[in-house]
Every structure is written in structure tokens, then in C-alpha cells.
C-alpha positions, 0 to 999 in steps of 0.5 A, spaced: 481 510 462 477 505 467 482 498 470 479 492 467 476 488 473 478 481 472 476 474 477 483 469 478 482 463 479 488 460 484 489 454 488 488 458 494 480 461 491 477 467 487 481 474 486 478 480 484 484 483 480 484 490 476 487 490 470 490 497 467 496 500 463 502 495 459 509 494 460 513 489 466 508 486 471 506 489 477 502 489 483 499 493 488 494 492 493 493 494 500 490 490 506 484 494 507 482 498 502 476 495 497 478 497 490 473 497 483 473 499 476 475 506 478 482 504 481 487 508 486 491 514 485 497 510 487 496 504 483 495 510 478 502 513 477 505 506 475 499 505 469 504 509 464 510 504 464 507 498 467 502 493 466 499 493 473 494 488 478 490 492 483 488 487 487 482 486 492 484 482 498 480 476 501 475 479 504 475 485 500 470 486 494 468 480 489 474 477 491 471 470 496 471 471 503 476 467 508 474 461 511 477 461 517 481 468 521 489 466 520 488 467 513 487 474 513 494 474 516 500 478 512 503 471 512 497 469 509 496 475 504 503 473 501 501 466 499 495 469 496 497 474 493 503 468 490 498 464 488 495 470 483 502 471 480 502 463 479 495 463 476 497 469 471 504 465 469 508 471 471 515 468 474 516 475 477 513 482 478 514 488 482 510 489 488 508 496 490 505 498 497 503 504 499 500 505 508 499 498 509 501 496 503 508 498 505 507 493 511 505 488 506 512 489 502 516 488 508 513 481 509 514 480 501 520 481 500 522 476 507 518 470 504 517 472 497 523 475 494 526 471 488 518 473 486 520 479 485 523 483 481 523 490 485 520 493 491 517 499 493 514 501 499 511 508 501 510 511 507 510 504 511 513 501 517 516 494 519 513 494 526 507 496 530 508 504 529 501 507 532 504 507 541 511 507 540 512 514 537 507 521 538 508 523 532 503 518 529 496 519 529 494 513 531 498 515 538 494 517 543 498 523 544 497 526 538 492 532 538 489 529 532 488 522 535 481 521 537 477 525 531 481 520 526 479 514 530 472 516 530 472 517 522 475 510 521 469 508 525 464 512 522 467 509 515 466 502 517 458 503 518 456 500 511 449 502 511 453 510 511 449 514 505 454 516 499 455 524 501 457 522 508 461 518 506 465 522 502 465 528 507 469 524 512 473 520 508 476 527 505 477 530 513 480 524 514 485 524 508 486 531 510 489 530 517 495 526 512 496 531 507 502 537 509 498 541 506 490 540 507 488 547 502 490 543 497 486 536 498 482 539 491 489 539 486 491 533 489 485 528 489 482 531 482 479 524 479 474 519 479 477 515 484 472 512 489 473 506 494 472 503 501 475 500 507 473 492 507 471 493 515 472 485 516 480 486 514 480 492 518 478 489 524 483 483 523 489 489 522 487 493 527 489 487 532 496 483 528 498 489 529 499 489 536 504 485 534 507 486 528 515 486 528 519 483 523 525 488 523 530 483 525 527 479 519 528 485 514 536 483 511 533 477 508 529 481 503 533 480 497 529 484 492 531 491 490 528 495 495 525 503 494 522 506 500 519 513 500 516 518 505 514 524 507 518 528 512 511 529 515 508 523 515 503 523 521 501 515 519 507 512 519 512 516 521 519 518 517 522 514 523 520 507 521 522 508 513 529 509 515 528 503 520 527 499 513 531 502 509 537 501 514 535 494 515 535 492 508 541 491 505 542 495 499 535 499 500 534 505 496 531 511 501 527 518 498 524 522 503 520 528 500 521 534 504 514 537 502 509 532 504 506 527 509 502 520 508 501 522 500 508 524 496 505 520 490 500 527 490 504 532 493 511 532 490 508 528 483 514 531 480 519 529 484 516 522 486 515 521 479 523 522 477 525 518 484 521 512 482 523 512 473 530 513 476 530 506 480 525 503 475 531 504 470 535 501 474 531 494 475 529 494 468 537 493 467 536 487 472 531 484 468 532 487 461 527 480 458 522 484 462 522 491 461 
């Protein structure tokens, strides 16, 4: 089953938002990736209970363009992604983020938390994570540093040909899984997206400077973090951060993956998020 693609009207511009699965409301998106019809595997695991809106950034896809550098801020990025949940008449929802979504979560749930009736961060972190631990990939220590950066700069490249493309992106996916030889098991569908360049770019400088740790007790959402033991991305180490720093979050760590558990430990993911869903759902019974 294909997502629905949608264009919302907001005070704020145009969105390209994909439509998929019924039930409570929730969002996924992430600040780089350009989704289509074909959708995401993480967006994916939530289509079963939820009604879910895969949301294509400013800049990304369809979605319009922005006008001015500040508005693709993460700050700014909250207000969009508010101005599409006023514009579908939802008064609250689940916020979902995996990678850099998982950073956006934490931005969020600090500024946005009475939207929300949950939410979920995999594999992220609430402060830069690329220069203060070797154990990231970003990390110019880490032996597998430089091939990764030269794969997310040959992703950028629009004019790269469909087979190249799909060479390097499932390379670069491997060096995030905790076990590369089942790559094929786990990417199994007819998923494909691409990397808004622009939005990278952007990312890859407020990063720099990215630290709301301190800012995390205000988030009064039901939290979930999760993460693999072996995630080279954003390395167990913040989760644990976050989880600490929030009050009342809920941590599951996978013992048999890296930057993928949604894939590499299905099962058991699956059980950990159905369990804290039942959970919110008793918190919010006119939604479930």
C-alpha cells in the first residue's frame, strides 16, 4: 500500500504531507530526508495502530522552499510542523523521530509539549554528537569516518544516476547496521527517498552548535527513547543523556543492533513501543 500524498495549506506555507494507516494521530519526519509515495520504513512500523503524516520539510520535496536561512532552524521546524497540525484540526498527536528526527523530538517536546500526546525518539541526541565521542562515525577517529563523508557527499549530487545512487546509499546504510550481511532481510520493500541537499547543508552547520540538554526537564510529554547498543550514529551514550534529563522517560536499549532496531530487533521493538502506546492511549482514551 502506497502513503497518500497530500498538500497542506498552513499560515506558514505549502507542506507535502503523506497520508498512511487509521487510528490516533502521528507525525513523522526527519530534517533532511525527501520522502514520496513510496514512504519510510520507520514511518512504516506505525501505519498498523495510527493514522501517520510523513511530513516533507521546507525545502524538501513538494513542500515550498524557504524564503529566508533562519527558517530551516529546528526551532523554525517545530513552528512548521505546529502549523500543520493546526491546519488538519488535530489538538494533539504523537511526534516520532528517528536519527535527526530524534533530535527534532527534543526540540519538540521543549516548546511544543501540550501538542502532543507522546513522544518517540530513536537513535538521537540532544547536543552536538559528531566531535565529542569517537564511537560516532561522524568522529574523525573513527576508522570508518571519511568513507561515510564521502558517501553523503556523493548522495548530495542531483545529477547522480538511479544505480549509483542506490549503490552508495545501501553502503552507507550498512556501516549503521550491527550486522551488514543482512541489509537485504532487512530493507525488503519498495522504499526509496533522497537527501534534500540544501537542508543537509543547513544541518550540518547548527549542529555546531546544538545543545538543548539543559532545556530537556521541560519536556512534559510521555517520552520513549530508544536505541541501539551499537549505534555508531548517534551513539548510545546521548539516549541515555536524554532519557536522564527528561523527567519520567521511558529508555529501551537493543542489545543486537546500531542505528536501526525498528529493523534489526522488529519483534522486540515492536513489543516495547505497543507497550508504551497502550500506555499513552490510556492517557488520552478520546484518542485512541
Amino acid at each position: 500500500m502506497t502513503w497518500n500524498q497530500n498538500f497542506v495549506e498552513t499560515d506558514r506555507g505549502t507542506f507535502e504531507v503523506f497520508i498512511k494507516g487509521e487510528g490516533p494521530p502521528l507525525c513523522v519526519t526527519h530534517l533532511y530526508s525527501e520522502f514520496n509515495e513510496s514512504g519510510d520504513y520507520f514511518a512504516d512500523i506505525f501505519s498498523e495502530s495510527h493514522t501517520v503524516y510523513l511530513v516533507n520539510l521546507r525545502e524538501a520535496g513538494r513542500s515550498d522552499c524557504a524564503k529566508a536561512p533562519h527558517e530551516l532552524f529546528m526551532i523554525e521546524t517545530v513552528f512548521d510542523l505546529e502549523s500543520i497540525r493546526v491546519a488538519l484540526q488535530i489538538s494533539q498527536w504523537v511526534f516520532a523521530g528517528h536519527s535527526t528526527g530524534g533530535m527534532l523530538a527534543c526540540v519538540y517536546g521543549i516548546h511544543a509539549s501540550s501538542s502532543l500526546n507522546a513522544l518517540i525518539a530513536v537513535g538521537g541526541a540532544a547536543r552536538e554528537y559528531g566531535s565529542s565521542s569517537p564511537a560516532c562515525i561522524y568522529h574523525k577517529e573513527h576508522p570508518d569516518h571519511y568513507i561515510m563523508q564521502d558517501y553523503i557527499e556523493a548522495l548530495k549530487d542531483p545529477s547522480l544516476d538511479y544505480e549509483k545512487r542506490q549503490f552508495i546509499s545501501t553502503e552507507r546504510t550498512k556501516l549503521s547496521l550491527y550486522k551488514p550481511e543482512q541489509y537485504r532481510n532487512y530493507f525488503d520493500k519498495s522504499i526509496h527517498k533522497k537527501m534534500a541537499a540544501t537542508r543537509m547543508d543547513f544541518f550540518a552547520r547548527e549542529i555546531l552548535q546544538f545543545d538543548v540538554t539543559k532545556q530537556l526537564h521541560q519536556v512534559t510529554a510521555p517520552t520513549l527513547i530508544l536505541c541501539g547498543k551499537h549505534d555508531v550514529q548517534c551513539p548510545v551514550v546521548f539516549s541515555e543523556e536524554m532519557a536522564r534529563e527528561i523527567p519520567k522517560a521511558q529508555l529501551a536499549i537493543f542489545n543486537e543492533s546500531n542505528h536501526y532496531p525498528f529493523l534489526e530487533e522488529e519483534q522486540a521493538f515492536m513489543e516495547v513501543i505497543d507497550e508504551f502506546m497502550d500506555t499513552v492511549n490510556g492517557l488520552f482514551p478520546n484518542q485512541a
